[in-house]
C-alpha positions as CSV (number, residue, x, y, z in Angstrom):
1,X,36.4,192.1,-138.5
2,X,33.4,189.4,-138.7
3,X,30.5,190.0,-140.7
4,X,27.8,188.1,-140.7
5,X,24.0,188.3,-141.6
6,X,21.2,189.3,-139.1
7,X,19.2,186.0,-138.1
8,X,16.0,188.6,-138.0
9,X,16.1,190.7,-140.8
10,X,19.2,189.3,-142.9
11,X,21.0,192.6,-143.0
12,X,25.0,192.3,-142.9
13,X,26.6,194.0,-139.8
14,X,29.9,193.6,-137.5
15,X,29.5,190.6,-135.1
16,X,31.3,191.7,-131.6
17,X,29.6,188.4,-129.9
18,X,26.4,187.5,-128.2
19,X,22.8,186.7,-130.0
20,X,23.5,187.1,-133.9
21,X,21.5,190.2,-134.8
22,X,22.1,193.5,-135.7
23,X,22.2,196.0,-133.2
24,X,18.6,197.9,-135.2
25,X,16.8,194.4,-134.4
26,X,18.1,194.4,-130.7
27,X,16.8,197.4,-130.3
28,X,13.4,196.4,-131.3
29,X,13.8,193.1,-129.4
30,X,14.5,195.9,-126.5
31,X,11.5,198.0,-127.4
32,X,9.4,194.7,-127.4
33,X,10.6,193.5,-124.0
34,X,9.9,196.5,-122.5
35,X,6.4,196.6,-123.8
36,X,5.9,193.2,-122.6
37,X,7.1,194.0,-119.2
38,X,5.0,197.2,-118.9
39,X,1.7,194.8,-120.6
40,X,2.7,192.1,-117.5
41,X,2.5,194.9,-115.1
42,X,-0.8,196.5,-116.3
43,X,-2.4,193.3,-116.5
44,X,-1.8,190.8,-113.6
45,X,-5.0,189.1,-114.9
46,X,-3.2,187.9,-117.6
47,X,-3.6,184.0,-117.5
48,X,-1.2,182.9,-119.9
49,X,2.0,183.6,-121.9
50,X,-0.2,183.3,-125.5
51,X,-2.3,186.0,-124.6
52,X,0.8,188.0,-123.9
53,X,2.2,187.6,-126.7
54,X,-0.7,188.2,-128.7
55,X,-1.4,191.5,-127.6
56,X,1.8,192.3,-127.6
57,X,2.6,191.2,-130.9
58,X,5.9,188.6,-129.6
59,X,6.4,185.4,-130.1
60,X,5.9,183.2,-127.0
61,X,9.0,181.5,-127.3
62,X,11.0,184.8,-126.7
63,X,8.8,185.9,-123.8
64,X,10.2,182.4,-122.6
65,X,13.6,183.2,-123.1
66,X,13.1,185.8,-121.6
67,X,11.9,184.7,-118.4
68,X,14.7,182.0,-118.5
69,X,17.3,184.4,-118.5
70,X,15.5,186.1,-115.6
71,X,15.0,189.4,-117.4
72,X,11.3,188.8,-117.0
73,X,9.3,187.9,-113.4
74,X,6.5,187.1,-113.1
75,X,4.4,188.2,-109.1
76,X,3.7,185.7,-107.2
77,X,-0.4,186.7,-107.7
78,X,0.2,186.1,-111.1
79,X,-1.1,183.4,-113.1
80,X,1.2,183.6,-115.6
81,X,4.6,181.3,-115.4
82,X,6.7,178.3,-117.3
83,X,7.7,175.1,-116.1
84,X,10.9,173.9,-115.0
85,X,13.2,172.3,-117.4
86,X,13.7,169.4,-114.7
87,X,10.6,168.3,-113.2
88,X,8.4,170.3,-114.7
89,X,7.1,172.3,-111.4
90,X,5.6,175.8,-112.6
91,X,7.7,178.5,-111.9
92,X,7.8,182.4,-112.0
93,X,11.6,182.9,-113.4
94,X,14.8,181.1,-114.3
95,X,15.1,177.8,-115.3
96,X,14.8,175.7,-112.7
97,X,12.4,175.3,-109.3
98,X,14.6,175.7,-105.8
99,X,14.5,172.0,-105.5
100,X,15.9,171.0,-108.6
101,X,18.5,174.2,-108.1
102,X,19.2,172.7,-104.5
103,X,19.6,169.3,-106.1
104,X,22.0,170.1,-108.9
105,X,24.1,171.7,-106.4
106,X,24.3,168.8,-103.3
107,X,24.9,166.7,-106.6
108,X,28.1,169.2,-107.9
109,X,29.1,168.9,-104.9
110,X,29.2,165.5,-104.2
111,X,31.2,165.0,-107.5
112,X,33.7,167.8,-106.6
113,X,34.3,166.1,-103.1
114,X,33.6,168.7,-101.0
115,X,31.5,167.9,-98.7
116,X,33.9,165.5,-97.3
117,X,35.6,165.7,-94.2
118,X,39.4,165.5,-94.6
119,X,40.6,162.4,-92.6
120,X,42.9,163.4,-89.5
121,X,46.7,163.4,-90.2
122,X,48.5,161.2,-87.6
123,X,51.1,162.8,-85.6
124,X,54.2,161.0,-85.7
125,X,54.7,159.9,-81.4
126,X,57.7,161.9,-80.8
127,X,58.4,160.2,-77.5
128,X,60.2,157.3,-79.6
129,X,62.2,160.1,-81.8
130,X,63.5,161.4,-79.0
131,X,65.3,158.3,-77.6
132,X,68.7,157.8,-77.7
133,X,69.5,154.5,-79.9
134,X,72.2,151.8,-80.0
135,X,73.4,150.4,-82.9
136,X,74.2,146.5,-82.4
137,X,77.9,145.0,-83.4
């Protein structure tokens, strides 16, 4: 059994993996996101991630997370957004723009070699295999 303390409220509880807290403060973390969400809906005027949070009562950072992970998107009309963790390009979701994503993966697979074309095998002529030879005395 692991035990360890809540990084929210400090409270002991059983670890079974993922984010350490206990499963009371994921389900306020839960509640939270899903007022968020329903806040981002309501309000598409909503010009940043500050005033989010604010009158939601969240952090900024974990509406962040949040929208790195992808469990948050923001519409196209929106205003709202973070940047990409590569160039910097605003985006809606994720962690990365398309280019950087499209980048990263020419550049994985460059290093993996597979974008190369296997060089032809030569056939062995089998006109000279099929000869009858004489040894030399």
């Amino acid at each position: 059994m692991n035990v360890k303390n809540c990084r929210k409220c400090g409270k002991i509880f059983n670890y079974i993996g993922g984010q350490q807290i206990c499963p009371s403060c994921i389900e306020k973390l839960e509640n939270k996101f899903q007022e968020v969400k329903e806040y981002i809906l309501d309000h598409k005027d909503a010009s940043s991630i500050a005033i989010v949070a604010e009158a939601c009562d969240v952090d900024p950072n974990q509406i962040k997370q949040w929208v790195r992970e992808e469990r948050l998107t923001f519409g196209e009309g929106s205003a709202l957004g973070i940047e990409c963790e590569s160039c910097g390009t605003p985006i809606k979701t994720g962690r990365f723009c398309e280019k950087c994503k499209n980048d990263m993966t020419r550049g994985l697979i460059d290093a993996a070699g597979l974008n190369k074309k296997p060089e032809p095998v030569q056939k062995p002529d089998r006109r000279d295999s099929a000869r009858m030879r004489f040894l030399d005395r």
